[in-house]
C-alpha positions as CSV (number, residue, x, y, z in Angstrom):
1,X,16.4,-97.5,193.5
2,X,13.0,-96.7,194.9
3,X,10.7,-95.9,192.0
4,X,10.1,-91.5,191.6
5,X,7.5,-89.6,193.0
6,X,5.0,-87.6,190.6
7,X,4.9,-85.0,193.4
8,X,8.3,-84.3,193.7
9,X,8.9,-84.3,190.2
10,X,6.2,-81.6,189.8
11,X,8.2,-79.5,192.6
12,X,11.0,-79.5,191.0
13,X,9.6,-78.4,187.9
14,X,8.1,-75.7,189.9
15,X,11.3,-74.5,191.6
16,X,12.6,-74.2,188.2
17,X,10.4,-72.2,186.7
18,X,9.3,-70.1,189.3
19,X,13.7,-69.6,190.2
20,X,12.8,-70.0,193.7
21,X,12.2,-72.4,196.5
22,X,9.4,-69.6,197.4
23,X,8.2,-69.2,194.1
24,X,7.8,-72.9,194.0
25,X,5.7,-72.7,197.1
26,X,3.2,-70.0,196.1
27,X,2.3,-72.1,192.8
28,X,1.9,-75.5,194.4
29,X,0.1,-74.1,197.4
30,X,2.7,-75.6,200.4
31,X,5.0,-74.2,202.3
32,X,8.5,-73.6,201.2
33,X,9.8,-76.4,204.0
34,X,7.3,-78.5,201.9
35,X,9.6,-77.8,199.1
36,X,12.6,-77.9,200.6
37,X,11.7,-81.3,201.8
38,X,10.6,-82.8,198.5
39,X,13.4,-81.5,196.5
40,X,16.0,-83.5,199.3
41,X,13.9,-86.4,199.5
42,X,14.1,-86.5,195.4
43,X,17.8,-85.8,195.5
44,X,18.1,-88.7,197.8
45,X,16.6,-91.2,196.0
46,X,18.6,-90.4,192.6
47,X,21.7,-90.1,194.7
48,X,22.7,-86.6,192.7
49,X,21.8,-83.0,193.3
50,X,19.3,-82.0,191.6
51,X,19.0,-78.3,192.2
52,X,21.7,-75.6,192.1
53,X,20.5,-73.5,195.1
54,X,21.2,-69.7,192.5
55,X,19.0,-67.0,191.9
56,X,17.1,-68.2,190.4
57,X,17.4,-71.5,191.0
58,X,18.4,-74.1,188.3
59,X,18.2,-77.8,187.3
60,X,21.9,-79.7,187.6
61,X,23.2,-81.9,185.0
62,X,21.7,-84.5,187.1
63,X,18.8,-82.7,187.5
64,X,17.9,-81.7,183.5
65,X,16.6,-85.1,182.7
66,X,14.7,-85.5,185.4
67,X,13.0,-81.6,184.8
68,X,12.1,-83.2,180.9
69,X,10.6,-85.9,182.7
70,X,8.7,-83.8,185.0
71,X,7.8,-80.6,182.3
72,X,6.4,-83.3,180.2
73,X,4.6,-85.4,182.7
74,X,2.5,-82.6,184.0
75,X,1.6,-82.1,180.4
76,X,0.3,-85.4,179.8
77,X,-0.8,-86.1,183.0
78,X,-3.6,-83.7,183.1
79,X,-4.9,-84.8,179.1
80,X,-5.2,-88.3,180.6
81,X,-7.2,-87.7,183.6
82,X,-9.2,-85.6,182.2
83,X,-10.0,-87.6,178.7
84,X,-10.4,-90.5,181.5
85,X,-13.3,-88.4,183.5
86,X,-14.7,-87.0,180.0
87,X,-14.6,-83.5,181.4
88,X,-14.2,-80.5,178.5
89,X,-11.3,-79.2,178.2
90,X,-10.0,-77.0,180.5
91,X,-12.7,-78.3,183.1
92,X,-9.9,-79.3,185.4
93,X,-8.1,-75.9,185.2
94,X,-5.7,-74.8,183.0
95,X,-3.0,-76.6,181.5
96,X,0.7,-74.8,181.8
97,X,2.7,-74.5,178.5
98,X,6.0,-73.2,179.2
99,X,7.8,-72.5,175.5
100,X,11.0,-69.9,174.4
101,X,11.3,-67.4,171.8
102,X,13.5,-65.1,170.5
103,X,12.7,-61.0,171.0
104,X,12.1,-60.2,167.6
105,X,9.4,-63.1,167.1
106,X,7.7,-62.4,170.3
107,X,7.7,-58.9,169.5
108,X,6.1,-59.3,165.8
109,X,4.0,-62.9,165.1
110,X,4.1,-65.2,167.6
111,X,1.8,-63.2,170.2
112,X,-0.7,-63.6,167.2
113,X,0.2,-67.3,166.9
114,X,-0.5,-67.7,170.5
115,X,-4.1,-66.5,170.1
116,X,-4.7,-69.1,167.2
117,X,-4.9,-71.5,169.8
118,X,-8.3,-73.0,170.9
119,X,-9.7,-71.0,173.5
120,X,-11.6,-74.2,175.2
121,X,-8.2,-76.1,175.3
122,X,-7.8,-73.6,178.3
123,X,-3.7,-73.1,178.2
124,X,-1.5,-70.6,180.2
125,X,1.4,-70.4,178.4
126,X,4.6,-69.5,179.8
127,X,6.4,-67.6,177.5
128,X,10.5,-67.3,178.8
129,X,12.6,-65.1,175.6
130,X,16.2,-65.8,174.4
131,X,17.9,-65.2,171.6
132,X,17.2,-67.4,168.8
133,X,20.7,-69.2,168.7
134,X,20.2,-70.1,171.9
135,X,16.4,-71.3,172.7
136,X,17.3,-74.5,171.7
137,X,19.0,-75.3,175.2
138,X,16.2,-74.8,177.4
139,X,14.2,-77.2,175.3
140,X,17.6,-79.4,176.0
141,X,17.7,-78.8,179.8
142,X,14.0,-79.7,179.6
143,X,13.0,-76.1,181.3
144,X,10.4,-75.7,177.6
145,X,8.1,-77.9,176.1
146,X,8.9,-76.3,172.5
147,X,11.1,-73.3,171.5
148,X,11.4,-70.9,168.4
149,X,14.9,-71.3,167.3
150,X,17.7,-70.8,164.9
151,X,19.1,-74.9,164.7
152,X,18.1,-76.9,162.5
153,X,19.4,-80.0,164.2
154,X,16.8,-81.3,166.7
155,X,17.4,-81.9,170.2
156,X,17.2,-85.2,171.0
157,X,13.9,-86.3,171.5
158,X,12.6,-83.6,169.9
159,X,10.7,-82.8,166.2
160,X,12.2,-79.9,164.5
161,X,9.5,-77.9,161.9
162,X,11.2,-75.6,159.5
163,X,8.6,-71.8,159.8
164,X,10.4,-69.9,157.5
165,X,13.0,-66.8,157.8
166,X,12.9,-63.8,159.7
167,X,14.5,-61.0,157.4
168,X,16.5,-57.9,159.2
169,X,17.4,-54.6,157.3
170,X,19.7,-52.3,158.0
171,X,18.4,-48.8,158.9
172,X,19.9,-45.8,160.6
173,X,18.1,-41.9,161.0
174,X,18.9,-39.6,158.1
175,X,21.3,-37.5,160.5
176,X,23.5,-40.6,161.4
177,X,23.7,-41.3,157.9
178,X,24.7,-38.0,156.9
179,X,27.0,-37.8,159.7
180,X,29.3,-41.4,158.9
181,X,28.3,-42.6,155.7
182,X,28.5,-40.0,153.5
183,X,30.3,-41.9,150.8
184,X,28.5,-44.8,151.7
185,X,28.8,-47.9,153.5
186,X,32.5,-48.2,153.4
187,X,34.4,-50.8,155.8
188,X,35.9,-47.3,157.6
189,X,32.2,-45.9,158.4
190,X,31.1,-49.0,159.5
191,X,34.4,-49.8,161.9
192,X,33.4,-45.8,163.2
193,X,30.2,-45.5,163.4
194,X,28.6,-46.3,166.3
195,X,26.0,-49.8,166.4
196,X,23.2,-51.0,168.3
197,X,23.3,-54.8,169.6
198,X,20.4,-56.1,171.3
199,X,22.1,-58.4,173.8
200,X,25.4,-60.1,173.9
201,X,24.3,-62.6,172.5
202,X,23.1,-61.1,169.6
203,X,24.5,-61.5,165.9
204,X,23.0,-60.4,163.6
205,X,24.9,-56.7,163.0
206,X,28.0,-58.4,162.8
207,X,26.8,-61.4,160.2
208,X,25.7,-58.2,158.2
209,X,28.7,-56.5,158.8
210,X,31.4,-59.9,157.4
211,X,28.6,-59.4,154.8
212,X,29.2,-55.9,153.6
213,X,33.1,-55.8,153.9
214,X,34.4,-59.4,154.6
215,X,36.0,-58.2,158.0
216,X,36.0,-58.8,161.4
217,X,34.9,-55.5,162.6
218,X,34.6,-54.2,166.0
219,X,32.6,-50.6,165.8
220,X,31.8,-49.2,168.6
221,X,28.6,-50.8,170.2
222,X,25.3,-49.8,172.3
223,X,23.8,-52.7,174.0
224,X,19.9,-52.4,174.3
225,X,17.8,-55.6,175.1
226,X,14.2,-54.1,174.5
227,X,12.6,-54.2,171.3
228,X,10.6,-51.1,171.3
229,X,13.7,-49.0,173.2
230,X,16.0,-50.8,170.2
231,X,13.6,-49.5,167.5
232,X,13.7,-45.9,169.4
233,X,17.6,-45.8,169.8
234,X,17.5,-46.0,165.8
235,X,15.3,-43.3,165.6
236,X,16.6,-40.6,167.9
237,X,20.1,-41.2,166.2
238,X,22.0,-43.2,168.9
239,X,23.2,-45.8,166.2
240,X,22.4,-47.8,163.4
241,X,21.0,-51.4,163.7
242,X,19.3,-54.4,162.1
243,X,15.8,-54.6,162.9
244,X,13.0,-57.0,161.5
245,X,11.4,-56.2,158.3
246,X,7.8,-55.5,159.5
247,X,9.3,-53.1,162.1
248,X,11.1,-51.0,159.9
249,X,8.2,-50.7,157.2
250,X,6.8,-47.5,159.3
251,X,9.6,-45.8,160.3
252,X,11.0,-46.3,156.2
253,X,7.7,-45.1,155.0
254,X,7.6,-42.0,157.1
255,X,11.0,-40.7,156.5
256,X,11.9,-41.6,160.4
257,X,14.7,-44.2,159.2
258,X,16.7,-44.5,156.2
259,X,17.6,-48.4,154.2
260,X,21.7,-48.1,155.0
261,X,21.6,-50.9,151.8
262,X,18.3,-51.2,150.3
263,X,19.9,-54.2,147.9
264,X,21.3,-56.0,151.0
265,X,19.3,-57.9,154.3
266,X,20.0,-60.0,156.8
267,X,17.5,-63.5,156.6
268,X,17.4,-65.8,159.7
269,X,15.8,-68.7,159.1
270,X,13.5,-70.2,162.1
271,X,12.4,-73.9,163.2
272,X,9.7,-74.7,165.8
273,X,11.0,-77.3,168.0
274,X,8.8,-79.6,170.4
275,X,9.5,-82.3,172.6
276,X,8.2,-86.1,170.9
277,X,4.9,-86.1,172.9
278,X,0.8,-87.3,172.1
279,X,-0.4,-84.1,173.4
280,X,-3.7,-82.1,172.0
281,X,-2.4,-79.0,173.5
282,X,1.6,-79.2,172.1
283,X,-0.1,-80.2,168.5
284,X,-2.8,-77.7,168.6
285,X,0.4,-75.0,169.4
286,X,2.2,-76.5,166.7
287,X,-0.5,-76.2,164.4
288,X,-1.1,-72.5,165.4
289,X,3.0,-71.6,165.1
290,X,2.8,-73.1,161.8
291,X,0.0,-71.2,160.8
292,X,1.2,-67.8,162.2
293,X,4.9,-68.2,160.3
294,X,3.6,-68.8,157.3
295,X,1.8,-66.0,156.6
296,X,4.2,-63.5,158.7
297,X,7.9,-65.2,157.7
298,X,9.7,-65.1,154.5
């Protein structure tokens, strides 16, 4: 088999990321036959294809290791050229981080994190969000360098740093308590009254929920995937919902939001992982991530 081609590697990470053959062609600065062309010519050579031709687009099963292989050799490639001209960092343009993240994280410490960061190390991250259960398999289809997730169990090829544990409360408005939990949080309220979820993937309100009544409940359920609109849906009485710790501080303070079970909470626990790699950028992110949890996780 001939041997593979740096520049088609880097295209098909670019068609990847960017979910487009057009995307792919704005970044790299070539037309989208350009692209088109590399992609087949890549495909050819491993005998598989590579690309599922969706919107967006996305890397096969053939075509995940070769996207690890091409995320992290555009990584790499730019330290050593430019360690081996002894330019400064960044000197060469910036260097493209693309990592994962679940909402809540994003939406409370890891923005902070992020700044921690050199500034002369020049990086652009590219920040994709999922839930935290399930960050883990873009670092396996080799779409992330590193990912904020829920498994413990590293990916192969990967280091796995534990950060600490995100902790969730349950909080409603004072009229949507009055309303269904008069008597309290009984497994009858809770199958009635109506609950917010961010995503489908999300599941959080029903680990609290097996942990309140030791059902399986299915209540009634509002699906909003925006932090800010979730925190808002509590508050103007839509439904009751699980929302990190540092977000709910305010709206408990002021009144806004009542503690459904101020002896109960919700702890997620959260690992930083990051693909094996002799990177100054990936271990100067690590270093920052670690920082950043330990002072904002539990």
């Amino acid at each position: 088999m001939e041997g593979l081609d740096t520049a088609q590697l880097r295209t098909l990470a670019a068609v990847v990321g960017e979910g487009s053959f057009e995307g792919a062609a704005r970044v790299l600065h070539v037309t989208p036959s350009a692209v088109s062309q590399r992609i087949r010519a890549l495909e050819e050579v491993v005998g598989q294809v590579l690309v599922r031709r969706s919107r967006p687009c996305q890397a096969t099963g053939a075509g995940q290791p070769l996207l690890r292989l091409a995320v992290q050799l555009t990584l790499l490639e730019r330290e050593a050229v430019a360690e081996a001209r002894g330019v400064v960092d960044g000197a060469a343009g910036p260097t493209r981080v693309p990592v994962v993240v679940n909402a809540d994280s994003l939406a409370t410490w890891f923005v902070p994190a992020l700044a921690r960061v050199p500034a002369e190390l020049a990086v652009c991250f590219d920040v994709r969000q999922d839930d935290q259960d399930h960050t883990a398999e873009l670092l396996r289809d080799g779409a992330v360098l590193a990912a904020v997730t829920a498994q413990r169990e590293p990916v192969q090829g990967c280091r796995v740093r534990p950060l600490g544990a995100m902790r969730y409360r349950a909080i409603a408005a004072p009229g949507l308590v009055d309303r269904w939990f008069p008597d309290g949080l009984t497994a009858g309220a809770l199958a009635g009254a109506p609950m917010l979820v961010f995503d489908r993937k999300d599941q959080v309100q029903h680990r609290f929920l097996r942990a309140v009544t030791g059902r399986e409940l299915d209540p009634p359920v509002h699906h909003v995937p925006s932090v800010p609109a979730f925190s808002e849906a509590i508050r103007r009485g839509l439904a009751w919902g699980l929302v990190p710790e540092r977000l709910a501080e305010a709206d408990l303070a002021g009144g806004g939001c009542v503690d459904l079970d101020p002896g109960r909470h919700v702890d997620v626990p959260l690992y930083w992982q990051h693909w094996r790699l002799e990177s100054r950028v990936l271990a100067a992110l690590t270093d920052a991530v670690r920082a950043e949890a330990a002072v904002a996780l539990r």
